[in-house]
N, C-alpha and C positions, 0 to 999 in steps of 0.2 A: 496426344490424347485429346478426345472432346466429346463433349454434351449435347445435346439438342433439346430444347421444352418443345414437344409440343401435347395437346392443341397449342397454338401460338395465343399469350396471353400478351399485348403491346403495353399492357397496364404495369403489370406483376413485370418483366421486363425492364421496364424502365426503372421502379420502386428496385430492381436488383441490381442492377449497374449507376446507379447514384446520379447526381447531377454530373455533367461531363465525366461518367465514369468512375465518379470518386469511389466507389464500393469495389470497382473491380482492381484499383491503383493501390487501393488499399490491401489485398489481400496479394498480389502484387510484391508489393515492396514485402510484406512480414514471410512469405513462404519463396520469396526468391524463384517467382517464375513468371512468364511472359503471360496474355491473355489478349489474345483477340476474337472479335466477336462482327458477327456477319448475321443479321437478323437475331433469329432465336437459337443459333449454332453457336459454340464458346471453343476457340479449339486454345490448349493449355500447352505450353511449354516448359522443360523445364528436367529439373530431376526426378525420377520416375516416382519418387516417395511422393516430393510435394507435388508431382501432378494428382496424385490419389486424394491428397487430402483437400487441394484447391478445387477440384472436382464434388468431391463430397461435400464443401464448404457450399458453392454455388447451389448444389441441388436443397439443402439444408436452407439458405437464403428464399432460394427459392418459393419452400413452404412459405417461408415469412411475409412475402411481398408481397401479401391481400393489399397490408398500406406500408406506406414510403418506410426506410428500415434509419434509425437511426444510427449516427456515427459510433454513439460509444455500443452500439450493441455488436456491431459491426468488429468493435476492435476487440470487444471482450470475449467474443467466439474465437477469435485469431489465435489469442491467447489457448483458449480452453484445448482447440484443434492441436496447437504445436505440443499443450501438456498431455491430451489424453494417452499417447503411449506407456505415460509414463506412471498412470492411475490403474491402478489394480481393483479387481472389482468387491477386495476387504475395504480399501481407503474410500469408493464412491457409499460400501453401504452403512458406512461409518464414518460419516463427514458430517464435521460438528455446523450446528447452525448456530447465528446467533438473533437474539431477538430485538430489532430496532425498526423503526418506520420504515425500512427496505426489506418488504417479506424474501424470507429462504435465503438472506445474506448468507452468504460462505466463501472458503478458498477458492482459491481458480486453481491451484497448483498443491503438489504432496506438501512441498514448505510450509505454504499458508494455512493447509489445513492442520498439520502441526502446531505450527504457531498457536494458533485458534486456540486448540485443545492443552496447549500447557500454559497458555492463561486461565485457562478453567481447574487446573489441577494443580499447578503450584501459586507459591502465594507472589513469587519475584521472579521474571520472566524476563531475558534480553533477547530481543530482535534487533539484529547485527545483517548490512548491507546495502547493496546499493540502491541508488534513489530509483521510485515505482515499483519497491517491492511490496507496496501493502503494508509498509512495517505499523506507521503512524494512522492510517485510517483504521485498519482491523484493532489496533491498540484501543484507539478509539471506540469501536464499533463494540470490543470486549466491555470496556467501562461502561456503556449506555445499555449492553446486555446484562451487568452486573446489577446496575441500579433499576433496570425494569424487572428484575428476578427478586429485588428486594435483598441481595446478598450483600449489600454496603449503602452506606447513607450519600457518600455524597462522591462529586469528580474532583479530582484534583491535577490542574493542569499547570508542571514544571517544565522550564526551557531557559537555558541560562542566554543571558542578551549577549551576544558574542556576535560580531558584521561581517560577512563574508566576504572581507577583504576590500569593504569601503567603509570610509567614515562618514557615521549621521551627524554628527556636532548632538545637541543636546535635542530631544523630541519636549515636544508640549505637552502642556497636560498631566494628570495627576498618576497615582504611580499606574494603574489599571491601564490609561494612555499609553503612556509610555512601554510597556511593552505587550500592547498590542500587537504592533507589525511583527514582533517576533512570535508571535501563537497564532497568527493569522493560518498555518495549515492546521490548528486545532480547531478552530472556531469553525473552519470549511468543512470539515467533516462532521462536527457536530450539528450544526445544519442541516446537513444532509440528513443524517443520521436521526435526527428527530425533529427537525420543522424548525425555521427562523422563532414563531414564536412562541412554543415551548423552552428553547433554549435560554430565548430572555428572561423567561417566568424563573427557569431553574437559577439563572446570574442571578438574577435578583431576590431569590428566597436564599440563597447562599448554598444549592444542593450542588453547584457548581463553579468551583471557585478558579483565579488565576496566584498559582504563587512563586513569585519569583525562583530562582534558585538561591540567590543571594541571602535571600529574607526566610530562607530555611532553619536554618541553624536555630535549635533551642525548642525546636514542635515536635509534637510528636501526632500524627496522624492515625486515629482512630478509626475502622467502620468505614473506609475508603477505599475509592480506585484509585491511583495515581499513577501519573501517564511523564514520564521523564524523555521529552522528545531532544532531540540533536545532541544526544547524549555525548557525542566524538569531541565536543567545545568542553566539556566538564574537566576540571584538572582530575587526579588523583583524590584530594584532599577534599572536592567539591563532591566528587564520586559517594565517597567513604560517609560524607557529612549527610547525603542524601540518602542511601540507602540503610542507613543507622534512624532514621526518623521513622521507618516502617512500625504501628502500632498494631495492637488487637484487631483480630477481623478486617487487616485492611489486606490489598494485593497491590502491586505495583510492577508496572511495564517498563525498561526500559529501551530507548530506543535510538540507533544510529548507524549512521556511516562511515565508516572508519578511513574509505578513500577521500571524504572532502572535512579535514581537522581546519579550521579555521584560525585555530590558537596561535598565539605569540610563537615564534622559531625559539625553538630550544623547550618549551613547556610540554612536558609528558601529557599524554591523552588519560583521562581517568576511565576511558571506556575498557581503552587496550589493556590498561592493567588490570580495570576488574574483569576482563576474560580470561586473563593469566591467571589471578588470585583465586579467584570464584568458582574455576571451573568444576572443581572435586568436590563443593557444597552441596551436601541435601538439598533439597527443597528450593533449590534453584533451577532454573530451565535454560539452556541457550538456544535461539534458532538463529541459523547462518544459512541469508538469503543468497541466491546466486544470479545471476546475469538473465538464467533463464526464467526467473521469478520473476520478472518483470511485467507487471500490468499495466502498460502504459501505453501511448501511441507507439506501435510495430516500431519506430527506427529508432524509440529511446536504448530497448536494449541492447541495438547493432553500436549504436551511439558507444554505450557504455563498452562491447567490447572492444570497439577501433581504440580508444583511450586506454584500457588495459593491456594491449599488444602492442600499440606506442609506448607505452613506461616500458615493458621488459625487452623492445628492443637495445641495442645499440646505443648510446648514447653521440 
C-alpha cells in the first residue's frame, strides 16, 4: 500500500520524516510495519490493518509539517491511532477534561478516561498497573484540577522510601531532602503541570506539601488531594494506616504497580490486599491499567509485554 503528497512540498516532507527518518522509525516500530520512501511516494508494509492506519497516520502528519513536528507529539498520536478503535463516539463526547497549564489535558485511552472521571466522583480512587500508564501524572494532573476548581485547599504528596533493589546508605539533608529522590516523579509532573515557579510559590505557602509515609500515622487530612504513589512498597498495615487518615472534604488517589513490589521476600503487598479487601466498598473506584494503556515511547509497551510472556512461560 502507498501514498504520494503531491504538489511536492521538500519542506513539509522532511518536517514529516524527522531527522534520518526518526518520525517514520517511529511509527515503524509502534504499528509493526515497514516504510520506505522514494521522493514524496511512502510505499507501507505490513498488516493490512496497520497499513491503513500508518497510511492515515502519515497523511495526518502531514497536515502538521508547516513546522518540524515534535517527538512526543509524534508518539502521543501513536498512541491515540492504536486506541481509537477502541473509543466510542459516547466516550470521545464525554471525555472529562481537566484544568491545568496544559489546555484540553485528557485521557489518551478508554482507561484514562475513566480514571479521570472516578477521581472526579469518588472520594478514594486506585489506579492499579503497569509503568507509562498515566497512573501518577493524571493523579497528579487531578490534584492541580482540584485545587484550581477551588474543591480542596491543598496537595498532599505520600510515597513510602522503599530502593528498588539498591542501597543509598543514608541521603543528606533535612527530612524534605531526604526523600526528595523518592517524589522526584511528583515534582516532574507538577512542573509540568503548573510552571517551575508557581510550584515553589505553592511549596513554600504550604498549599503543597511532602509527607512521608512513615510520618503519617496520627493526621488526619482535611480539605485535601492526596496522591499515595508506589503504593505496591506499602505493607498492609502501612495501607490501612494511610487510607484511615482520609478527613472532611478531602479525596485521595492511590497508586501502583503491582508487577515491580520492591519489598523485603516474604512481606505482603498492602496494595494487593487492599484490592482484595476494598473491592465491594462504596465510595471506592478501582482502575486496572493494561499493557495497551501505555503512554509511553511505542517499545515501552512491547517491553512490558516480552516480560509478561517470559514470566508465564516455562520456567
Amino acid at each position: 500500500m502507498q501514498v504520494a503528497f503531491n504538489p511536492v512540498d521538500n519542506s513539509r516532507l522532511a518536517n514529516l520524516c524527522g531527522v534520518l527518518d526518526e518520525n517514520l522509525r517511529q511509527i515503524e516500530t509502534a504499528l509493526n510495519v515497514t516504510i520506505a520512501r522514494r521522493g514524496e511516494i511512502f510505499q507501507v508494509s505490513g498488516e493490512a490493518e496497520q497499513q491503513e492506519r500508518a497510511i492515515r497516520l502519515l497523511k495526518d502528519f502531514y497536515q502538521r509539517a508547516r513546522r518540524p513536528l515534535d517527538i512526543d507529539d509524534i508518539q502521543l498520536a501513536l498512541v491515540e491511532v492504536v486506541h481509537k478503535p477502541q473509543l466510542s463516539s459516547s466516550d470521545a463526547g464525554d471525555m472529562p477534561v481537566l484544568m491545568t497549564r496544559r489546555v484540553g489535558l485528557h485521557g489518551r485511552t478508554p482507561r484514562q478516561n475513566t480514571y479521570i472521571r472516578q477521581m472526579q466522583e469518588y472520594d478514594i480512587t486506585f489506579g492499579i498497573g503497569p509503568a507509562g500508564t498515566g497512573k501518577t501524572y493524571l493523579a497528579v494532573a487531578g490534584a492541580v484540577d482540584a485545587l484550581e476548581r477551588d474543591l480542596v485547599k491543598r496537595i498532599v504528596l505520600v510515597r513510602p522510601a522503599v530502593e528498588a533493589g539498591e542501597k543509598l546508605g543514608f541521603l543528606p539533608g533535612d527530612l524534605v531532602q531526604k526523600v526528595d529522590p523518592y517524589l522526584r516523579p511528583l515534582y516532574d509532573a507538577l512542573y509540568d503541570l503548573m510552571g517551575f515557579d508557581k510550584t515553589t510559590r505553592q511549596f513554600e505557602k504550604g498549599v503543597i506539601e511532602v509527607a512521608p509515609l512513615a510520618f503519617m500515622r496520627g493526621r488526619t487530612l482535611n480539605h485535601a488531594f492526596i496522591i499515595l504513589d508506589e503504593a505496591q512498597n506499602t505493607t498492609p498495615e502501612q495501607m490501612k494506616m494511610f487510607l484511615t487518615r482520609i478527613g472532611f472534604g478531602s479525596r485521595a488517589v492511590v497508586t501502583g504497580d503491582i508487577t515491580q513490589i520492591d519489598l523485603a521476600r516474604g512481606q505482603r503487598c498492602g496494595l494487593i490486599e487492599a484490592r482484595e479487601v476494598l473491592h465491594n466498598v462504596r465510595g471506592l473506584a478501582f482502575s486496572e491499567f493494561q499493557n495497551e494503556d501505555v503512554v509511553r515511547h511505542p517499545l515501552v509497551a512491547r517491553i512490558i509485554e516480552a516480560y509478561d510472556a517470559y514470566g508465564k512461560g516455562p520456567a
